[in-house]
C-alpha positions in Angstrom: -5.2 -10.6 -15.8 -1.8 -10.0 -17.1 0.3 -11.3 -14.4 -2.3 -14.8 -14.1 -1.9 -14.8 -17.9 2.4 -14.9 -17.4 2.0 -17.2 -14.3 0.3 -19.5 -16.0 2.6 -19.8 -19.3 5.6 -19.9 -16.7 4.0 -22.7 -14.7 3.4 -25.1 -18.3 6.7 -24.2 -19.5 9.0 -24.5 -16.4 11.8 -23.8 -17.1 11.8 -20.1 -18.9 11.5 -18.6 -15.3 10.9 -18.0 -12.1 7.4 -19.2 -11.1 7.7 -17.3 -7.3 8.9 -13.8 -8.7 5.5 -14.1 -10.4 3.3 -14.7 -7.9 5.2 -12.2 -5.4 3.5 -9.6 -8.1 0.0 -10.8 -7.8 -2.5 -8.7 -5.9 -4.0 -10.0 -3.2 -8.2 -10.3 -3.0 -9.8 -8.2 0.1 -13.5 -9.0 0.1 -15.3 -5.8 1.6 -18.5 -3.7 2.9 -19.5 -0.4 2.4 -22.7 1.1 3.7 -25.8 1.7 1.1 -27.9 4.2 2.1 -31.1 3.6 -1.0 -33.6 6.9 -1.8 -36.4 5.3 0.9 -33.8 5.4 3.6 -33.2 2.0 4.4 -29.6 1.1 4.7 -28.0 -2.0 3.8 -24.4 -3.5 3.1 -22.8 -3.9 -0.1 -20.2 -6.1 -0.5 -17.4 -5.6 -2.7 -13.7 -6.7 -4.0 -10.5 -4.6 -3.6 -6.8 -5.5 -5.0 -4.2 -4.7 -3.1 -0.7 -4.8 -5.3 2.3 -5.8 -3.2 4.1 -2.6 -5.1 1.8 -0.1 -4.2 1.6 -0.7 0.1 5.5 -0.6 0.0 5.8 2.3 -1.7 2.7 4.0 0.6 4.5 2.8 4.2 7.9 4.3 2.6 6.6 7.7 2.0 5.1 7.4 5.4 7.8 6.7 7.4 9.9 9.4 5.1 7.7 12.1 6.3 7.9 11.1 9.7 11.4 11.3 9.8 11.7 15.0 8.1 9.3 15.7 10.7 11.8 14.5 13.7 14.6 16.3 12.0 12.9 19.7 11.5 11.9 19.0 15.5 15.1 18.3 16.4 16.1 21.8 14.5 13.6 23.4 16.2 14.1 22.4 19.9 18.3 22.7 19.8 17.5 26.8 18.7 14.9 27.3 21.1 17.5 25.6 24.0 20.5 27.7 23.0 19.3 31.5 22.4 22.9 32.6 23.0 24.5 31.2 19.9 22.1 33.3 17.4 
């Protein structure tokens, strides 16, 4: 609500800001389902909204792809000690 709030005083005003840096911060509206399983048994959907924020998936594939590369290097450590018993 706070960023439609500041989008919407930068868009009447126009010329305190920039309107785009706004709305590259806005969350962007997934309409979902999820299973409901009721007390009788009987299953049905349920739909729901989620907000993904543009900060939070780029910080998420970062840490991701961080790990993988510690992962490579300590595999890399491994494999050059396990092919050269001679030097230890």
């Amino acid at each position: 609500m706070l960023l439609e709030d500041w989008l919407n005083i930068e868009r009447s005003s126009g010329q305190i800001g920039d309107v785009s840096l706004i709305e590259n911060r806005l969350p962007k509206k997934l309409k979902r389902r999820r299973e409901v399983i009721t007390e009788e048994g009987t299953a049905g959907y349920e739909e729901y909204y989620d907000y993904v924020f543009p900060d939070e998936t780029a910080s998420l594939s970062l840490n991701i792809l961080e790990a993988a590369y510690k992962w490579k290097k300590q595999k890399l450590c491994q494999s050059s000690i396990v092919a050269d018993p001679i030097s230890l």
